[in-house]
N, C-alpha and C positions, 0 to 999 in steps of 0.2 A: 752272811751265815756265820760272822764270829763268833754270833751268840749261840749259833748250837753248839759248835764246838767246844763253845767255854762250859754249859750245858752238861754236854755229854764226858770232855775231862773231869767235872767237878762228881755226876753220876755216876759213871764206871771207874773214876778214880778212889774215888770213897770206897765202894768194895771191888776194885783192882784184886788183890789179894786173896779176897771170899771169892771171887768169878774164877780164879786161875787155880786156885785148892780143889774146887768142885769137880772142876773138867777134869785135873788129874784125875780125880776118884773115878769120875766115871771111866777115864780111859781106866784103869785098876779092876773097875767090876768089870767090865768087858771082856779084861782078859789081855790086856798091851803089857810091855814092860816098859814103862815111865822112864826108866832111865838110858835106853838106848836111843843112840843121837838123832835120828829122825824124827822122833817126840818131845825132845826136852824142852823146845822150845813153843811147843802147840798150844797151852794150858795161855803163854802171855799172846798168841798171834790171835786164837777164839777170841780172848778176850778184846784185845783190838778189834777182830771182825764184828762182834757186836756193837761197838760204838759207832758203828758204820752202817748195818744194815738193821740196826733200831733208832736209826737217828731222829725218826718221826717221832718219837717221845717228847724232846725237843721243842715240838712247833706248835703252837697254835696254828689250827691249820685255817680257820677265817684269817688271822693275822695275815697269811701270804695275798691274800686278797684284796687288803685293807686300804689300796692304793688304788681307785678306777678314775679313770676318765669319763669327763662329760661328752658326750656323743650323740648327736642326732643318727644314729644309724638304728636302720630295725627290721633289718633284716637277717637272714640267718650267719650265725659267723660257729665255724667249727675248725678244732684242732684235731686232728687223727693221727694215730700211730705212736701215740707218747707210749717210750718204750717203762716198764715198771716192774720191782723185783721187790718182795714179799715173803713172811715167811706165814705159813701156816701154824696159828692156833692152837691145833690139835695136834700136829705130830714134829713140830717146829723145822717142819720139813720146807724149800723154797718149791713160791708156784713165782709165772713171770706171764710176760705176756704185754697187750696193746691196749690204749683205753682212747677211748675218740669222745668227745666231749661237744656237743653244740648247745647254744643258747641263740635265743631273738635278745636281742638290748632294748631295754625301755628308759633311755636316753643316760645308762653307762655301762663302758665295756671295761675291761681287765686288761692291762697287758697280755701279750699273748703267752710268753715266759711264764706270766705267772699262774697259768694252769700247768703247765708242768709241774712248777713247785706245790701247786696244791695237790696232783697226784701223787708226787715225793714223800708229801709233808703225813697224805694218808695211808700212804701203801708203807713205810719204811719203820713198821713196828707189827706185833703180832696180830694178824687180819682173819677172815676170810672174804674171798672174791665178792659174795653178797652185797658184805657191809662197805666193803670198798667205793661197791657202785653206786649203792645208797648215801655215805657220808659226800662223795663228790657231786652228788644232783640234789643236796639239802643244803653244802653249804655256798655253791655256786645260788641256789633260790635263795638263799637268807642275806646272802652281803650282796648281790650285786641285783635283785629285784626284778629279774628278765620276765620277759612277756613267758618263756618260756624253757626249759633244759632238758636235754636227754644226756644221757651217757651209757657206751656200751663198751664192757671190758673183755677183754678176751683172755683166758687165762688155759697155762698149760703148771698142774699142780705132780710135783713131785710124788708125795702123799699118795697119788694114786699112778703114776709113770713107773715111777722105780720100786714100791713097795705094794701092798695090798693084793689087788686085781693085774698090777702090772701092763699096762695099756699105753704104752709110750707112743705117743701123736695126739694122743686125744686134749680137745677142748675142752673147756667151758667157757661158755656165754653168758653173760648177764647183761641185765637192761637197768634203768632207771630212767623214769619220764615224768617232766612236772612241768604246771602248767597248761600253755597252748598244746604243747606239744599228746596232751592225755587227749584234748577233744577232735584234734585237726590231724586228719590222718596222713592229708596231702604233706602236710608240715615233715610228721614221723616219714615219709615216703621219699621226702626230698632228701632228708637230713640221712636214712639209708641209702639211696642209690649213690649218693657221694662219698659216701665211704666203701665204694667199690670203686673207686677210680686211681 
């Protein structure tokens, strides 16, 4: 991951400066005063935190995938509960939450790690939950060629917990299915009852 790093210092290093001027302003139109010591140093820590929680900019996210092994296996194989932190689109607000991932192999699997990094690689820039689930069952079908993929994300979004409607517990679900997994219901049946265990 040096390469994001070098990435993201040479990105947010280049306007360092313009990210840290901004956030003042905005702390200024809000109504803060900038120069009392619990603030002074906010404008360079934001700017840090974003090099962190948009690091997905950074990746090719097939790249993370680019590495499979040959395998005779073909049956179902699933990761559950990778944990993922995102920020919303629209109100640059975090949503977070669980994304469970299965595929059939049609003679190669993935590391298993590196589904994680493929949900890192997509959730770790500006999203929503939708596309999240869509990008991770398009590019699992595109590089690794499986009989089959579902992926189902669970998200708890800010955006609407702490702001809006104000609904703190609440879910959203989302699906994506590609493949066997559209025609064979037993498939999708099996691939959910195990994500209740």
């Amino acid at each position: 991951m040096a390469g994001v790093k070098d990435y993201l210092n040479k990105q947010v290093g280049d306007n360092r400066e313009q990210i840290e001027h901004h956030v003042r302003e905005i702390l200024k139109l809000i109504g803060e005063d900038v120069e009392r010591e619990g603030l002074l140093d906010t404008p360079a820590r934001v700017t840090r935190m974003y090099e962190e929680i948009f690091a997905g900019y950074a990746i090719e996210p097939r790249d993370v995938l680019g590495v499979t092994f040959e395998e005779n296996h073909e049956e179902l194989v699933i990761v559950k509960d990778i944990t993922y932190y995102s920020q919303c689109e629209h109100h640059m607000a975090p949503f977070f939450g669980k994304v469970h991932i299965g595929y059939i192999p049609s003679g190669h699997i993935a590391g298993l790690s590196k589904l994680a990094r493929l949900v890192e690689a997509v959730s770790r820039r500006l999203q929503v939950q939708e596309r999240i689930t869509s990008q991770i069952a398009d590019i699992m079908d595109e590089v690794l060629q499986p009989r089959g993929v579902m992926v189902v994300v669970e998200g708890e979004h800010l955006c609407m917990c702490a702001r809006g409607v104000k609904k703190p517990g609440s879910k959203t679900v989302t699906s994506a299915v590609r493949g066997t997994f559209r025609k064979d219901a037993a498939s999708r049946a099996e691939f959910l009852s195990l994500l209740k265990d």
